[in-house]
N, C-alpha and C positions, 0 to 999 in steps of 0.2 A: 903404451899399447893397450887395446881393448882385453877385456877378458875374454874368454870364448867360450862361447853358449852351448849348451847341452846340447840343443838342436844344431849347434854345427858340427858338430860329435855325431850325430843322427845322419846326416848328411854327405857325410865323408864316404866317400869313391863309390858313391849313387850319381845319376842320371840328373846333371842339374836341374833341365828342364822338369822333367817328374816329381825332382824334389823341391821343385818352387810350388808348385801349384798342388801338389801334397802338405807343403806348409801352411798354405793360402785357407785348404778348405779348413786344416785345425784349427786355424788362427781364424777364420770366417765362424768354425766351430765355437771354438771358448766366447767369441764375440757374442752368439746367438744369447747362450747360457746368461751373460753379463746384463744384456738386454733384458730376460726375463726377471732378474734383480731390482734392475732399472722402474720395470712396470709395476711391479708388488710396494717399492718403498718411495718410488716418487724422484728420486735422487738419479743423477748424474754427473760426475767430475764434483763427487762429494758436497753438491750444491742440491738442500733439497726443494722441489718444486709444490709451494704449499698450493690448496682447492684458488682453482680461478675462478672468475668471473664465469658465469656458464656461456651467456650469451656470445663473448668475447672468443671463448675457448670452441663453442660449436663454428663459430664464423672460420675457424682455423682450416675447417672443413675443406672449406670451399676457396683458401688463400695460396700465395705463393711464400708468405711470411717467414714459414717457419724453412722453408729450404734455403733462402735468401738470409735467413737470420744464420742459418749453419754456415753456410758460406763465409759468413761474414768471420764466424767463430774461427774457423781452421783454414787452412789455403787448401784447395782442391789443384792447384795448377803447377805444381811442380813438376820438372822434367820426367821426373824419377813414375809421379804418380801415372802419370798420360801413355807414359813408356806401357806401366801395369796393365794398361783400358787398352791398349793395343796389339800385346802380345794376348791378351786373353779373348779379345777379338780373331787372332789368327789363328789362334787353338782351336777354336770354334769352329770355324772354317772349316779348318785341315780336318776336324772330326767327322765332317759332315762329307768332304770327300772322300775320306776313307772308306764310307759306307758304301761310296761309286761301284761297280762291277768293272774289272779289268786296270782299276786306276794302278800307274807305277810311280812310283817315288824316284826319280835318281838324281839320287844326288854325291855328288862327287868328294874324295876323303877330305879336297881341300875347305867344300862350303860346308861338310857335317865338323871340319875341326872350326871354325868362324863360329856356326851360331851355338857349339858347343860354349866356346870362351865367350859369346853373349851373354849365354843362359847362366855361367860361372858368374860373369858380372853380376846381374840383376840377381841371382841370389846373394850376394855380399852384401848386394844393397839392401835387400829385405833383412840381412842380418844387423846391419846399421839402424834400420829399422825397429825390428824386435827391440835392440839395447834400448834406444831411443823412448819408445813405450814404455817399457820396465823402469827407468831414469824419469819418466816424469809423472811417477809417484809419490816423487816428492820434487814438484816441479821448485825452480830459484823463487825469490820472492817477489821480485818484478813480470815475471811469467804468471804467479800466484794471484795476482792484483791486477793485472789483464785479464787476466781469464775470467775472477769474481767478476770484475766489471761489466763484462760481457754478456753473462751468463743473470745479472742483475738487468743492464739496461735493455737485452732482448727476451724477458724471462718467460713472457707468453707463448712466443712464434717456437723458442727454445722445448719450453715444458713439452709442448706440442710434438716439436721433431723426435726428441728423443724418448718419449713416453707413447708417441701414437705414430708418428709419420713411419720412424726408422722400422720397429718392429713391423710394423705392417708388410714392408719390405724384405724381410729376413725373414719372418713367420709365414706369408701371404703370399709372397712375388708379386703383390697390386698395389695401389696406392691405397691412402684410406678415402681419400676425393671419391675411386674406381666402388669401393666397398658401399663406401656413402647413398651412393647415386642408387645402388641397387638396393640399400636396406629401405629407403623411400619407396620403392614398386616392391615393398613385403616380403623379399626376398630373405627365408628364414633363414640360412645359411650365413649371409653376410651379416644379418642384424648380431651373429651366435660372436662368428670373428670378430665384427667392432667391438663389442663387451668385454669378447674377453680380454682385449687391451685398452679398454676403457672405458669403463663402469659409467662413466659417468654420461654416455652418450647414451641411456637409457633417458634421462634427463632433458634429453632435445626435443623440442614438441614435436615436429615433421616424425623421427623416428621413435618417440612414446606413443604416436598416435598411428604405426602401424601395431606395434606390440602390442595393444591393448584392442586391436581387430585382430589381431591371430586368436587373442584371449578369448574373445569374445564370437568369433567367426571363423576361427581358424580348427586344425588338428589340435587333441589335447598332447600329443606327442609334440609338436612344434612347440609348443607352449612353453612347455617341460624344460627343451632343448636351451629355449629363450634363458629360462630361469636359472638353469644349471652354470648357463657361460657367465653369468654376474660375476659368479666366484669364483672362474676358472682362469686359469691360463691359457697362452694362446698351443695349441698341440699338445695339451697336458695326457696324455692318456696311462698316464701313471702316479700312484699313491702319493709318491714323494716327487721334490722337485728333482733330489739327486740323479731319481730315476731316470728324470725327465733328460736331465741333462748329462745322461750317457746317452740315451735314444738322439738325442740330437748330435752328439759325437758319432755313435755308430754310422748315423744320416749319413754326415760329412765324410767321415773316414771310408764309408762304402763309396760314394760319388770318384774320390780318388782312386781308389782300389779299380771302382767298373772303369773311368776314364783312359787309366793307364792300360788296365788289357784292352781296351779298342784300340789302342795307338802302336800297339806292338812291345808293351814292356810290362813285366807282371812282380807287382810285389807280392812280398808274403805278409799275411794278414797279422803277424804278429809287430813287424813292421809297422802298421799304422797305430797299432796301440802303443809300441815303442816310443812313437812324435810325440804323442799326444803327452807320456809321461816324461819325455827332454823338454817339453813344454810347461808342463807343470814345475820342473824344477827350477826354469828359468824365471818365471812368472812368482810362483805361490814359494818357490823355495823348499818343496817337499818333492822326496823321491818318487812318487808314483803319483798320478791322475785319481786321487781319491773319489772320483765315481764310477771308474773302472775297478772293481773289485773280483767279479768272477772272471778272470784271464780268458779261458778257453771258452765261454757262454759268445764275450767280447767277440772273440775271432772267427766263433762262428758267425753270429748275427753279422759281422761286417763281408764274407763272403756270400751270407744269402741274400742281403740288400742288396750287394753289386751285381749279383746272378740276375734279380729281379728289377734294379735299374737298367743293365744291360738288356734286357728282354722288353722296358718299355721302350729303352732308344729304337730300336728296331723296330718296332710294330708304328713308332712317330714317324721313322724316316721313310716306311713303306707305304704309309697314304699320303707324303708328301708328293 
């Protein structure tokens, strides 16, 4: 028999529903933070990715390579995962008609007990999950030797997803292809984003040869902005990275927090930092989320991001 996770200790005689997708943004959360590791040392699944060819690596730009080489890496098609992409599709929904004037919900004690014991399910299985993750930190040696291999014979299309495609997606919500397209028409903003997850697309002639017209014809502020991102990260707007990567917790932790009060179920803000540290114990093996330091700082910033997420949902759903 499994052992039992700190987060299913967290979980216990909470809202499955609530508490799947309160796991989801933590674990979406830690994910983010890992990623920005990822971009600073080069390295993925402890494989590091040494300087490529430039020409080869700008081309990556414009390829389907590097999603097709991830594919290849991990299976995307599992029941379990499709299940994920569909229940978070119907959340969505339901969010969006919640916001209807006059809508009613009824639903009956026998169909709210069903997709209760649904929701039960698919969290079991993200807790399957979670161990799963955790266990293969030291994956078997046949699993070990797969993976090098892979990670060797796709190491371009790879380098690329997981140093520029991924983040782009977790930092941006756009592709880098979408960013690409617009750092070409001098767009300062997108050229700041590219850089900061990868330096080395300052390198690319198409986009050295707008940077060097902002330089030269552009704002001395644009300029600046340009320079500043070489060394930056992507959302860095603080000293330290630790910082950074509470602010990206708090993000996450708020998104849950506002989701849940639109849906009619309200956590307490202590609660989410709660997750966050049964997650740390699960993961890193330490009692508390070592970037969460100031508790009550924590609680409030995740109430006043969800105030202020909740206030953009509304003002989105009213000019739709």
């Amino acid at each position: 028999m499994s052992s039992k996770l700190r987060v299913e200790t967290w979980a216990n005689h909470k809202n499955p529903a609530m508490a799947f997708f309160t796991i989801q943004h933590a674990l979406f959360a830690r994910m983010k933070c890992k990623t920005m590791r990822h971009i600073k040392e080069r390295t993925a699944y402890g494989h590091y990715f040494p300087l490529p060819d430039f020409p080869s690596w700008f081309a990556m730009y414009r390829s389907r390579r590097p999603v097709l080489a991830y594919k290849r890496l991990v299976s995307h098609n599992s029941e379990f995962d499709q299940k994920q992409l569909d229940l978070f599709s119907d959340l969505k929904k339901l969010g969006k008609q919640l916001k209807k004037k006059n809508i009613e919900l009824n639903i009956s004690p026998d169909a709210k007990a069903d997709a209760l014991k649904e929701w039960q399910g698919m969290l079991s299985s993200l807790f399957d999950e979670i161990r799963d993750d955790i266990a293969n930190t030291a994956l078997v040696p046949e699993v070990q030797e797969k993976l090098e291999k892979a990670l060797v014979n796709d190491e371009l299309p790879l380098g690329f997803y997981f140093l520029v495609y991924a983040p782009c997606l977790e930092f941006y919500q756009t592709s880098p292809a979408s960013l690409y397209r617009k750092a070409l028409n001098r767009d300062v903003d997108a050229i700041a984003s590219l850089l900061k997850i990868d330096p080395l697309v300052m390198h690319d002639p198409a986009v050295g040869f707008q940077i060097q017209s902002i330089r030269l014809h552009g704002k001395v502020n644009d300029y600046e902005l340009i320079l500043d991102a070489i060394t930056s990260t992507p959302k860095l707007n603080y000293k330290t990275l630790s910082n950074e990567r509470r602010s990206i917790k708090s993000d996450q932790g708020a998104k849950a927090f506002g989701l849940a009060l639109e849906l009619g179920h309200k956590w307490e803000s202590q609660e989410i930092r709660e997750l966050f540290n049964a997650l740390a114990a699960d993961y890193d093996g330490s009692q508390f989320d070592d970037d969460i330091k100031k508790l009550d700082s924590f609680d409030r910033t995740i109430r006043a991001k969800a105030a202020d997420w909740r206030k953009q949902f509304h003002s989105s759903e009213k000019q739709k």
